[in-house]
PDB file of N, CA, C, O and CB in Angstrom:
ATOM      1  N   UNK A   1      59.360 102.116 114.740  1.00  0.00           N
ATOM      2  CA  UNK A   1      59.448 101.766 113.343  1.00  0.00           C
ATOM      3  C   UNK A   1      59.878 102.998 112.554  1.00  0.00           C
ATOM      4  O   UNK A   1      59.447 104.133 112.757  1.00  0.00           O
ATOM      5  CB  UNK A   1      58.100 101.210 112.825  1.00  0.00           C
ATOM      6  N   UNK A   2      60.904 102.599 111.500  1.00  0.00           N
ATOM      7  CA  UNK A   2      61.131 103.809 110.582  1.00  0.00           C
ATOM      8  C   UNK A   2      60.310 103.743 109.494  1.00  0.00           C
ATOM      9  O   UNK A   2      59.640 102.776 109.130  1.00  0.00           O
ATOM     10  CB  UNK A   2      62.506 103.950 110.078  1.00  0.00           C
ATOM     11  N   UNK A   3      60.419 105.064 108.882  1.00  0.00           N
ATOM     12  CA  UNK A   3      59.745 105.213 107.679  1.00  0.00           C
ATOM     13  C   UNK A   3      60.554 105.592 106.754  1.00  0.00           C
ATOM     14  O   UNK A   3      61.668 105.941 107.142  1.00  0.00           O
ATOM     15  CB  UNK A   3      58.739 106.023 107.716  1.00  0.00           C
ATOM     16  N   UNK A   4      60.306 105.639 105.473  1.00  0.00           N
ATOM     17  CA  UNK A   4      61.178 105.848 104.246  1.00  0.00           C
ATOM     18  C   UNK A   4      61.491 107.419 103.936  1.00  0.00           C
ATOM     19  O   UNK A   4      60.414 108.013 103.888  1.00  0.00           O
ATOM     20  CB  UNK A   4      60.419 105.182 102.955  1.00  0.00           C
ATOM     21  N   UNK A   5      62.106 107.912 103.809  1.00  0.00           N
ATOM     22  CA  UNK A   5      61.840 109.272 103.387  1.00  0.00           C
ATOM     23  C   UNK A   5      61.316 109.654 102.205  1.00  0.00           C
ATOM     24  O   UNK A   5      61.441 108.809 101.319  1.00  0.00           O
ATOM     25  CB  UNK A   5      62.815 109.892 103.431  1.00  0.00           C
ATOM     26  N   UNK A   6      60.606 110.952 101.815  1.00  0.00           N
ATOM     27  CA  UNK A   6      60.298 110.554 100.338  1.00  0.00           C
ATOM     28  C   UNK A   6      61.008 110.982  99.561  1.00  0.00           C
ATOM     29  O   UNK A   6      61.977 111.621  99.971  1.00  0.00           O
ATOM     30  CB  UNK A   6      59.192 110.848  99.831  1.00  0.00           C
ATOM     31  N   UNK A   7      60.805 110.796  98.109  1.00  0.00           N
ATOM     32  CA  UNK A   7      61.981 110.368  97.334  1.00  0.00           C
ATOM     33  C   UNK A   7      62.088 112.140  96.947  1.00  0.00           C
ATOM     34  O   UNK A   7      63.128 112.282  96.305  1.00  0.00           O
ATOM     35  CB  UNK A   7      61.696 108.951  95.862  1.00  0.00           C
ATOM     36  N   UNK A   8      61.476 113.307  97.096  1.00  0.00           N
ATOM     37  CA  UNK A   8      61.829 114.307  96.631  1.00  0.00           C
ATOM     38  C   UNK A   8      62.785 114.819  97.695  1.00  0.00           C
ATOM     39  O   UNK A   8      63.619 115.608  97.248  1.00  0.00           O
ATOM     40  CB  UNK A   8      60.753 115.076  96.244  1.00  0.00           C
ATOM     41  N   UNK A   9      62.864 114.569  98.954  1.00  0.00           N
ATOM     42  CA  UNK A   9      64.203 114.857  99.771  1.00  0.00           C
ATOM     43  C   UNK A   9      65.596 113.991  99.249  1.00  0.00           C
ATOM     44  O   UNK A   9      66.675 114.537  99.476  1.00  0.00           O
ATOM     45  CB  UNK A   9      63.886 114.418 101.428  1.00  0.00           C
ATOM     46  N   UNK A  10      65.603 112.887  98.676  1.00  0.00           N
ATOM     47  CA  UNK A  10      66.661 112.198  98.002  1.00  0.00           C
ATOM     48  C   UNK A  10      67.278 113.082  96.835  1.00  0.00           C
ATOM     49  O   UNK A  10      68.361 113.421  96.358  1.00  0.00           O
ATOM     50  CB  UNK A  10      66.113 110.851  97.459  1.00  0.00           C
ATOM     51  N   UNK A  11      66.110 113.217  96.697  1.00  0.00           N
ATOM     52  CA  UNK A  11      66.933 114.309  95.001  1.00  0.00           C
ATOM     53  C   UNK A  11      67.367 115.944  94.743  1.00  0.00           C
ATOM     54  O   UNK A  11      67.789 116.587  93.782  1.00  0.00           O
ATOM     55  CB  UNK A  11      65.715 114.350  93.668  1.00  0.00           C
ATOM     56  N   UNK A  12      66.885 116.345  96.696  1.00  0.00           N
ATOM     57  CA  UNK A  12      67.183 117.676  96.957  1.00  0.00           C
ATOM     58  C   UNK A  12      69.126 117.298  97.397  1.00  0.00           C
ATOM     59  O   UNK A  12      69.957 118.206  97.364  1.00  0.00           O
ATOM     60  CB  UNK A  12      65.902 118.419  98.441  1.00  0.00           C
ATOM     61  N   UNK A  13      69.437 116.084  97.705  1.00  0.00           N
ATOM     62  CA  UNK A  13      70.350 115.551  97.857  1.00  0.00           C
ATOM     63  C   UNK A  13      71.884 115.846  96.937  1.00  0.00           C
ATOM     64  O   UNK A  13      72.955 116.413  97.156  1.00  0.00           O
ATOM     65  CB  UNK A  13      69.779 114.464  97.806  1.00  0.00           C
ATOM     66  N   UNK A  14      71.248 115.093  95.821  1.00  0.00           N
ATOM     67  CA  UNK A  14      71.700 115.615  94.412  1.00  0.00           C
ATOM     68  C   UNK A  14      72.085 116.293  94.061  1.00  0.00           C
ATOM     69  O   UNK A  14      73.240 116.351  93.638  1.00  0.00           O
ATOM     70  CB  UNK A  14      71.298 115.769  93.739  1.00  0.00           C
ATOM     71  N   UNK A  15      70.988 117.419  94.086  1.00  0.00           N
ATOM     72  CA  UNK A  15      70.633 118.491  93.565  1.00  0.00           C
ATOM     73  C   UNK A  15      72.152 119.080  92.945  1.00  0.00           C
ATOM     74  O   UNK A  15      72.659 119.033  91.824  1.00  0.00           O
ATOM     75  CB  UNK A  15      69.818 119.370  94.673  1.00  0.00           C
ATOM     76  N   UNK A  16      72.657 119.729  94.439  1.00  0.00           N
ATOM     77  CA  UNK A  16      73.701 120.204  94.581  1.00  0.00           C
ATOM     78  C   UNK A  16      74.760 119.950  93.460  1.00  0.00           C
ATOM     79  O   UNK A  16      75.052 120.777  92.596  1.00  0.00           O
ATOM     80  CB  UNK A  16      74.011 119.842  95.714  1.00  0.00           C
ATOM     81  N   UNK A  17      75.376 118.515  93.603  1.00  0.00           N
ATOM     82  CA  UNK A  17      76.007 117.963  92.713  1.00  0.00           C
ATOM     83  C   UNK A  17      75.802 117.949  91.498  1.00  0.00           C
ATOM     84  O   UNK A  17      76.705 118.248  90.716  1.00  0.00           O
ATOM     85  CB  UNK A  17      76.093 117.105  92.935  1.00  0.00           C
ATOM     86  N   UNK A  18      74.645 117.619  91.104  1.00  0.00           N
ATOM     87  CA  UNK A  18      73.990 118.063  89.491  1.00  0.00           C
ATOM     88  C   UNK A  18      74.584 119.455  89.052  1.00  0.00           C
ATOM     89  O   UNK A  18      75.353 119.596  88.102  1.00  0.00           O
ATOM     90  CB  UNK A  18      72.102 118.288  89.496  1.00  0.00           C
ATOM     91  N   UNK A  19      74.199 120.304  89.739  1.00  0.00           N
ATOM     92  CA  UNK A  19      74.078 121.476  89.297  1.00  0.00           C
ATOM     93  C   UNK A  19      75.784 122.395  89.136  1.00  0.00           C
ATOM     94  O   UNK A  19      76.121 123.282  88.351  1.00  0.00           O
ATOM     95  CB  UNK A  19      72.961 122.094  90.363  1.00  0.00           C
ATOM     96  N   UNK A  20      76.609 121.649  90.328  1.00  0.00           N
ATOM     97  CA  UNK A  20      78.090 121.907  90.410  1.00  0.00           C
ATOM     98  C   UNK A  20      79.033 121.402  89.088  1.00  0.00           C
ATOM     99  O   UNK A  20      80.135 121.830  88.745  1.00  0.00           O
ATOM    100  CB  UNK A  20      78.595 121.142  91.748  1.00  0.00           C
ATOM    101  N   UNK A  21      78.130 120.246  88.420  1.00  0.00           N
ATOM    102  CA  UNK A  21      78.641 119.664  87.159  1.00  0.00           C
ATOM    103  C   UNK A  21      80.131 119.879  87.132  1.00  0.00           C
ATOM    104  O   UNK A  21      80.615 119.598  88.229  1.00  0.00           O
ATOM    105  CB  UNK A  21      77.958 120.305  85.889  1.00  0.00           C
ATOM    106  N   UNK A  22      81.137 120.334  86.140  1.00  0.00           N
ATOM    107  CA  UNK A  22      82.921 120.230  86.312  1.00  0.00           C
ATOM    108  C   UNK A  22      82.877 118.486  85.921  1.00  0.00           C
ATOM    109  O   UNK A  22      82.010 117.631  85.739  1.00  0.00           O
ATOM    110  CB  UNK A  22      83.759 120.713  88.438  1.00  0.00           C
ATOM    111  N   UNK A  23      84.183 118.561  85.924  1.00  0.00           N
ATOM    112  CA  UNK A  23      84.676 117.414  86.220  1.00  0.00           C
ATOM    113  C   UNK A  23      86.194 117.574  86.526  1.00  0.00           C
ATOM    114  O   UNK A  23      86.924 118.545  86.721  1.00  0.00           O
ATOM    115  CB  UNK A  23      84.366 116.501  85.162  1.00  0.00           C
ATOM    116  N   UNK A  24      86.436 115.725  86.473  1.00  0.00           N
ATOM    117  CA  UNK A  24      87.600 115.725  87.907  1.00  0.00           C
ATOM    118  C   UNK A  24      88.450 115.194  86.412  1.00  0.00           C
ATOM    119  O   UNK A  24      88.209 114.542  85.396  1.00  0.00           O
ATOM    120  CB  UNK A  24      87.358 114.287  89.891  1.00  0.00           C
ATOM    121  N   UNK A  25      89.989 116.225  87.277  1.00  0.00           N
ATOM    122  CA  UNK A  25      90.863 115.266  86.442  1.00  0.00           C
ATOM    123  C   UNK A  25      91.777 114.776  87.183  1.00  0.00           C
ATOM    124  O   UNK A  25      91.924 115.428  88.217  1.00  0.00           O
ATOM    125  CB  UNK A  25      91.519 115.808  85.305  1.00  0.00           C
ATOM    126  N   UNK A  26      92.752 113.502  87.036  1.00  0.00           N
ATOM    127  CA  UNK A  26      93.293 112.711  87.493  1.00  0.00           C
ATOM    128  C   UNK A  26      94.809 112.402  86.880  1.00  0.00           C
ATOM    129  O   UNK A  26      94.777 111.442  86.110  1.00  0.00           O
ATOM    130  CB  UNK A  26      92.416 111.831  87.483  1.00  0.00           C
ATOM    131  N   UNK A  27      95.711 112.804  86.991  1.00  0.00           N
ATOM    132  CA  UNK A  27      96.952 113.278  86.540  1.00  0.00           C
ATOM    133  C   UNK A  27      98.116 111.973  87.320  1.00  0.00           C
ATOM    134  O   UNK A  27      98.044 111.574  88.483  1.00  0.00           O
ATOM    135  CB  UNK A  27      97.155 115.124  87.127  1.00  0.00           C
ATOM    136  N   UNK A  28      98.843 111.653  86.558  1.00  0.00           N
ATOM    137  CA  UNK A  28      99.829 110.934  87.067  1.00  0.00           C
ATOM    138  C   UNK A  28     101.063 111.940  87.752  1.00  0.00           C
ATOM    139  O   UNK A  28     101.299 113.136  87.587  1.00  0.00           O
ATOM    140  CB  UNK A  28     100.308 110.009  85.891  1.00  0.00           C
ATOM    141  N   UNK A  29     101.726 110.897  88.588  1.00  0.00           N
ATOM    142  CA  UNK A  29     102.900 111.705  89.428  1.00  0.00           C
ATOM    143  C   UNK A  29     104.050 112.014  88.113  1.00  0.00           C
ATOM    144  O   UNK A  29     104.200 111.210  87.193  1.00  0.00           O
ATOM    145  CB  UNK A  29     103.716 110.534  90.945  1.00  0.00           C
ATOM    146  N   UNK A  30     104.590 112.939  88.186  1.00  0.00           N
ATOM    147  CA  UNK A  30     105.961 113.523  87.581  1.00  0.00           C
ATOM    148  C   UNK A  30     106.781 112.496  88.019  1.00  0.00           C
ATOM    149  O   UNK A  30     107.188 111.883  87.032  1.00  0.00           O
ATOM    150  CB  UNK A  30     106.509 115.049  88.100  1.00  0.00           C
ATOM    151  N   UNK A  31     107.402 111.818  89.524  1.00  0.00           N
ATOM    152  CA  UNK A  31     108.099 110.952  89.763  1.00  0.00           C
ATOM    153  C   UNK A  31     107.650 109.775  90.011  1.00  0.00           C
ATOM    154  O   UNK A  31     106.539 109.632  90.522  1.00  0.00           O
ATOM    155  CB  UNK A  31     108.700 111.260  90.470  1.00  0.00           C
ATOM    156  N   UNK A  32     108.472 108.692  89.677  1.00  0.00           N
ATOM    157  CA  UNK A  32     108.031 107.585  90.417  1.00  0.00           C
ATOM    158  C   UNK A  32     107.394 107.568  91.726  1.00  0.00           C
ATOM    159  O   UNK A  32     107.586 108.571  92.414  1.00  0.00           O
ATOM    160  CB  UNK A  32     108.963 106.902  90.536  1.00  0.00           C
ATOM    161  N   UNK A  33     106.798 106.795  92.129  1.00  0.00           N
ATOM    162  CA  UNK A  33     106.577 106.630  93.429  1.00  0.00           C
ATOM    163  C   UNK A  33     107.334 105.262  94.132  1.00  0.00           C
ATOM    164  O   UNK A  33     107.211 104.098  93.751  1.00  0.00           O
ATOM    165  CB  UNK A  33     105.074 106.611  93.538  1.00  0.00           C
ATOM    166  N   UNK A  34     108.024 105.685  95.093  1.00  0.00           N
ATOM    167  CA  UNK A  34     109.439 104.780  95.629  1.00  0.00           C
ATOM    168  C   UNK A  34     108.925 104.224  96.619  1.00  0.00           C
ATOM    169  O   UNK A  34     108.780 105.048  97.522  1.00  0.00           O
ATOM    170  CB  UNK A  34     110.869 105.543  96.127  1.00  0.00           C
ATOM    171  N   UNK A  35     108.498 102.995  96.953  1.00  0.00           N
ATOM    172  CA  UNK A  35     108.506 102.381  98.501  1.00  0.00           C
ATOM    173  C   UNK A  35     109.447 101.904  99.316  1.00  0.00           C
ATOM    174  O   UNK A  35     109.935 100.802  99.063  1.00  0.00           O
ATOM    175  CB  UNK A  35     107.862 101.446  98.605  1.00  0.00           C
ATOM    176  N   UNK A  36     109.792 102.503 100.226  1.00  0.00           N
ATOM    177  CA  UNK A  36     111.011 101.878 101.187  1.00  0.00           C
ATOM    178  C   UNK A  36     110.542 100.427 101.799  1.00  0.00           C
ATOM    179  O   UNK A  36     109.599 100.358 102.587  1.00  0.00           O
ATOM    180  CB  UNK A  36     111.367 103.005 102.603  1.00  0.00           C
ATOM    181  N   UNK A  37     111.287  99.268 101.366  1.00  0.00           N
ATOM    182  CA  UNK A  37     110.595  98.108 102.573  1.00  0.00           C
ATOM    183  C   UNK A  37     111.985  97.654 103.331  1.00  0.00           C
ATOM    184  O   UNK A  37     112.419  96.526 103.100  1.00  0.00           O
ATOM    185  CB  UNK A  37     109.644  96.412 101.725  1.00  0.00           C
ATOM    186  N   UNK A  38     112.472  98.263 103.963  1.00  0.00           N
ATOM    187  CA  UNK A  38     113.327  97.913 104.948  1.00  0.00           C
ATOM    188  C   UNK A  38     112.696  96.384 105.798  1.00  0.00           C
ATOM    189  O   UNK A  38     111.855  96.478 106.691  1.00  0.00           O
ATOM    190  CB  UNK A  38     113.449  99.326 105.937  1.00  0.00           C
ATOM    191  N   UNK A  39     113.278  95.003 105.330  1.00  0.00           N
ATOM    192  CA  UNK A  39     112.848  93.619 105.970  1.00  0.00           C
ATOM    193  C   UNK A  39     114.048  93.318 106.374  1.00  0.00           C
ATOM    194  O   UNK A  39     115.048  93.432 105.665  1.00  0.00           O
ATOM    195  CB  UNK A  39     112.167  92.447 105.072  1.00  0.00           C
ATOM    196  N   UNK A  40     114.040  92.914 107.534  1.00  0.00           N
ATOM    197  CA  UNK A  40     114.891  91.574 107.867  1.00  0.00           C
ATOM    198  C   UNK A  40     115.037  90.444 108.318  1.00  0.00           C
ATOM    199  O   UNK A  40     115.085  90.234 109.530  1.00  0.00           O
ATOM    200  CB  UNK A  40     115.427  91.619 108.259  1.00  0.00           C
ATOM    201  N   UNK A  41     115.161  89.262 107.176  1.00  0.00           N
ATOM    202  CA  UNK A  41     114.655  87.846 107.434  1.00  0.00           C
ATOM    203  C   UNK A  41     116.097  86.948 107.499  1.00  0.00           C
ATOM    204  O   UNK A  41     117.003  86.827 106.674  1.00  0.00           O
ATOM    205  CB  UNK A  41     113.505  87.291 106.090  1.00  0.00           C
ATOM    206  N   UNK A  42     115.877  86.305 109.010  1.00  0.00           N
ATOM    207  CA  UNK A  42     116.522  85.629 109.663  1.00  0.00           C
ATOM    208  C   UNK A  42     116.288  84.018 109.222  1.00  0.00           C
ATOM    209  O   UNK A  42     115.359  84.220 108.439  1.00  0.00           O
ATOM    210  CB  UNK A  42     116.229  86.039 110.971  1.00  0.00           C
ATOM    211  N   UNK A  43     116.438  82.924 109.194  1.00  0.00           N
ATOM    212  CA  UNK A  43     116.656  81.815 109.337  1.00  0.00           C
ATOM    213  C   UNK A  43     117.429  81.063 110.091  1.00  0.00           C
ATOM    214  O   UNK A  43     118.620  80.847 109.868  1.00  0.00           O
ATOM    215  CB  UNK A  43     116.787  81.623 108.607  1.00  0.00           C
ATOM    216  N   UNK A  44     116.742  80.607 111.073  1.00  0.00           N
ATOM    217  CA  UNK A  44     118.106  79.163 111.598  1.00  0.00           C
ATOM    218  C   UNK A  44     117.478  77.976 111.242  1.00  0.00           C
ATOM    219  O   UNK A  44     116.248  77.955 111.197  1.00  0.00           O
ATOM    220  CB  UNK A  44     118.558  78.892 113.561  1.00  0.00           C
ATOM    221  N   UNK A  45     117.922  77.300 111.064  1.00  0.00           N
ATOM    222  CA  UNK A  45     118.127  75.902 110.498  1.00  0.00           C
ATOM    223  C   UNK A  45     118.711  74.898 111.979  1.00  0.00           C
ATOM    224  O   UNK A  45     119.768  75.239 112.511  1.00  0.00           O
ATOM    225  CB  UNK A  45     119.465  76.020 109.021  1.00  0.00           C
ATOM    226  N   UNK A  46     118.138  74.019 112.382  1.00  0.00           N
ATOM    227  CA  UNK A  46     117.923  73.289 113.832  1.00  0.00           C
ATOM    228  C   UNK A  46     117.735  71.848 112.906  1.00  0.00           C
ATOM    229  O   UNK A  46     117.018  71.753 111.910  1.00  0.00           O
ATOM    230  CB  UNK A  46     116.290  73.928 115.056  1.00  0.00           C
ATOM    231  N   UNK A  47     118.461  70.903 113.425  1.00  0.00           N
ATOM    232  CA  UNK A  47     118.724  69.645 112.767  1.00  0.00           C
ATOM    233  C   UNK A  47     119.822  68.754 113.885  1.00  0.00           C
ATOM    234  O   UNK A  47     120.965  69.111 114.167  1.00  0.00           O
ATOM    235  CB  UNK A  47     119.442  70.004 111.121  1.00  0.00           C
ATOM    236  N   UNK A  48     119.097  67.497 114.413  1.00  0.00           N
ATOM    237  CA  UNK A  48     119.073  66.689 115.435  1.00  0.00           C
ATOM    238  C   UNK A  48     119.376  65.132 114.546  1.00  0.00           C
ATOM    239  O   UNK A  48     118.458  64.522 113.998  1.00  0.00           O
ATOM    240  CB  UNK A  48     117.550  66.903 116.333  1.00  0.00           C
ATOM    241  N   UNK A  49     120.501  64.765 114.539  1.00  0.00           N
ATOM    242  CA  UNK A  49     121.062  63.249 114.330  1.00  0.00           C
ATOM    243  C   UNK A  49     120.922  62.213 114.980  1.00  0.00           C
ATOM    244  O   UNK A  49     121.752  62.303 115.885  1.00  0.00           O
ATOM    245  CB  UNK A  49     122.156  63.144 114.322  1.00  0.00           C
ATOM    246  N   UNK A  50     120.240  61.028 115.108  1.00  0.00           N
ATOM    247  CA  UNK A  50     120.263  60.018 116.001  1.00  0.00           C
ATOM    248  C   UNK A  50     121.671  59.287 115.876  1.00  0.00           C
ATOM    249  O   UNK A  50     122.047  59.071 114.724  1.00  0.00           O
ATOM    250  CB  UNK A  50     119.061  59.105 115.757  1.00  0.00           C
ATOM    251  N   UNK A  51     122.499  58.876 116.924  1.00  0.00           N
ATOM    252  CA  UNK A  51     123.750  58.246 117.265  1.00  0.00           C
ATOM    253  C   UNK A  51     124.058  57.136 115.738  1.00  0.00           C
ATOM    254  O   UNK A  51     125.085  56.973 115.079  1.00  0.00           O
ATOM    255  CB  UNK A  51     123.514  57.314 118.981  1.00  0.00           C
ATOM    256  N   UNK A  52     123.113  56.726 115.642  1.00  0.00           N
ATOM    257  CA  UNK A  52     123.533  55.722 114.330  1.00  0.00           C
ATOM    258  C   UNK A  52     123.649  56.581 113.519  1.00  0.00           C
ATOM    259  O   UNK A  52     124.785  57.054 113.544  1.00  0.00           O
ATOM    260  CB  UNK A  52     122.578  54.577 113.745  1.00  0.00           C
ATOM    261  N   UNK A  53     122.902  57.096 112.677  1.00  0.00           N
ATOM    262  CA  UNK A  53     122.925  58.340 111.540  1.00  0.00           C
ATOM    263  C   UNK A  53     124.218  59.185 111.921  1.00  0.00           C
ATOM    264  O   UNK A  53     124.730  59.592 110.877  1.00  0.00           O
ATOM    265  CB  UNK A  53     121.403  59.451 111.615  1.00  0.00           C
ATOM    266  N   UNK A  54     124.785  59.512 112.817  1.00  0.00           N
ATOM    267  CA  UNK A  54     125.756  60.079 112.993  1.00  0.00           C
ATOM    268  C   UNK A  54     126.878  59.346 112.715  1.00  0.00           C
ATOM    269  O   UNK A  54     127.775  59.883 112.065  1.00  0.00           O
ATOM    270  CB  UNK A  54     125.717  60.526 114.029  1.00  0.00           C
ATOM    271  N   UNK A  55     126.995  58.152 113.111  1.00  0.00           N
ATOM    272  CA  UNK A  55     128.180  57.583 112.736  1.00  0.00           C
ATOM    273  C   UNK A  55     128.301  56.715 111.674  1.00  0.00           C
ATOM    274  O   UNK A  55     129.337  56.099 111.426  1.00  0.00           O
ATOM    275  CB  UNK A  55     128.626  57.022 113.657  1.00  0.00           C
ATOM    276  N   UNK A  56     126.883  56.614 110.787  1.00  0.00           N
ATOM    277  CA  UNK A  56     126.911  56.175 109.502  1.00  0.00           C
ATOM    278  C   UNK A  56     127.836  57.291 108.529  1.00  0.00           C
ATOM    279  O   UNK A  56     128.562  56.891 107.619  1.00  0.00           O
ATOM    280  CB  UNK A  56     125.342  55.999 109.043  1.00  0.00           C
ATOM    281  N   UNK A  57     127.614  59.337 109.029  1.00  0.00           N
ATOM    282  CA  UNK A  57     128.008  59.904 107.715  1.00  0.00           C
ATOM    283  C   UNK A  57     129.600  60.033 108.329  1.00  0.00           C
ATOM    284  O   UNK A  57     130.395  60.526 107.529  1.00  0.00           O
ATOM    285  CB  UNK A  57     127.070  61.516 107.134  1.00  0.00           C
ATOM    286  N   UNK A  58     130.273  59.557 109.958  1.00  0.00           N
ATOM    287  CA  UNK A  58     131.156  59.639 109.948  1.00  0.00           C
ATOM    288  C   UNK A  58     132.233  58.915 108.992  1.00  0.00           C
ATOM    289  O   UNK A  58     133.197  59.252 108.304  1.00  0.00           O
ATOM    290  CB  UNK A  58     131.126  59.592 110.883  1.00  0.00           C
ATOM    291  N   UNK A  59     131.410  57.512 109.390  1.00  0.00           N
ATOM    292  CA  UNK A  59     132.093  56.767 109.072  1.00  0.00           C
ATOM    293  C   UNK A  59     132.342  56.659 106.896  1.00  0.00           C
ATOM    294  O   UNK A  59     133.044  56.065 106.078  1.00  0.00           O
ATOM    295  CB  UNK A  59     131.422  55.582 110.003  1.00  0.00           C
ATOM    296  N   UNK A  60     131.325  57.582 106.926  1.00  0.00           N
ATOM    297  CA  UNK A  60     131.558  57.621 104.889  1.00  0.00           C
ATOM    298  C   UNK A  60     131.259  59.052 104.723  1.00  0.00           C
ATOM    299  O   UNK A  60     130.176  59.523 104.374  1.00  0.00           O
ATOM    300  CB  UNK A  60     130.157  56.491 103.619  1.00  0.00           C
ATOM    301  N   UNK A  61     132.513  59.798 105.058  1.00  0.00           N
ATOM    302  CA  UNK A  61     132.551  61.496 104.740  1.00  0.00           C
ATOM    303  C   UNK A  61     132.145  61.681 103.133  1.00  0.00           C
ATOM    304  O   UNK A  61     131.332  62.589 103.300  1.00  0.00           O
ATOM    305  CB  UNK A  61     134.348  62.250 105.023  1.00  0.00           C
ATOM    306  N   UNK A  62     132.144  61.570 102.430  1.00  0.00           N
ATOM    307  CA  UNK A  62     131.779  60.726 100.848  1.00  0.00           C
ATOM    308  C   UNK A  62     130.156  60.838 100.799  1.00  0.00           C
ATOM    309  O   UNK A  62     129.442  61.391  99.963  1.00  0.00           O
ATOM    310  CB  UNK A  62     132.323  58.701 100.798  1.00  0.00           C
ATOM    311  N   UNK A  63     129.805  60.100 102.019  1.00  0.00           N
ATOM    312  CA  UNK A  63     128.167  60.125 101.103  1.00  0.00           C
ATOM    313  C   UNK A  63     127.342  61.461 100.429  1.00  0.00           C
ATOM    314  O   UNK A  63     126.559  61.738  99.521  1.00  0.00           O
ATOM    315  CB  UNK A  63     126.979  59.620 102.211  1.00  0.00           C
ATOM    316  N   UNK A  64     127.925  61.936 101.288  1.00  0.00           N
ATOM    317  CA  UNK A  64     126.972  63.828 100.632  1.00  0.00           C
ATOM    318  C   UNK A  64     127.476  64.298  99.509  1.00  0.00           C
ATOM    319  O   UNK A  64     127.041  65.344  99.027  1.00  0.00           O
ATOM    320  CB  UNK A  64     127.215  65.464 101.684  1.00  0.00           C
TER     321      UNK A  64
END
């Protein structure tokens, strides 16, 4: 079984940080920041006619 530590070792923790006080500053970049996304998107397109449907759009080049 554990036990808790007590709370004056938590705040020897701290301590440090308390006492270092400062603070932070946080500055934007001079340049943009540029992301390269080099993608390359393919598509095929796969499309299967049943014998009637085929010779329905032969037969009326027109319908489309």
């Amino acid at each position: 079984m554990t036990q808790a530590l007590p709370h004056w070792i938590g705040c020897l923790g701290a301590a440090p940080v308390m006492l270092a006080g400062g603070c932070v500053n946080v500055t934007a970049p001079d340049k943009p920041i540029v992301i390269n996304l080099n993608i390359s998107i393919t598509q095929e397109v796969v499309y299967r006619l049943d014998n009637k449907a085929k010779a329905i759009i032969q037969d009326n080049p027109g319908i489309f």
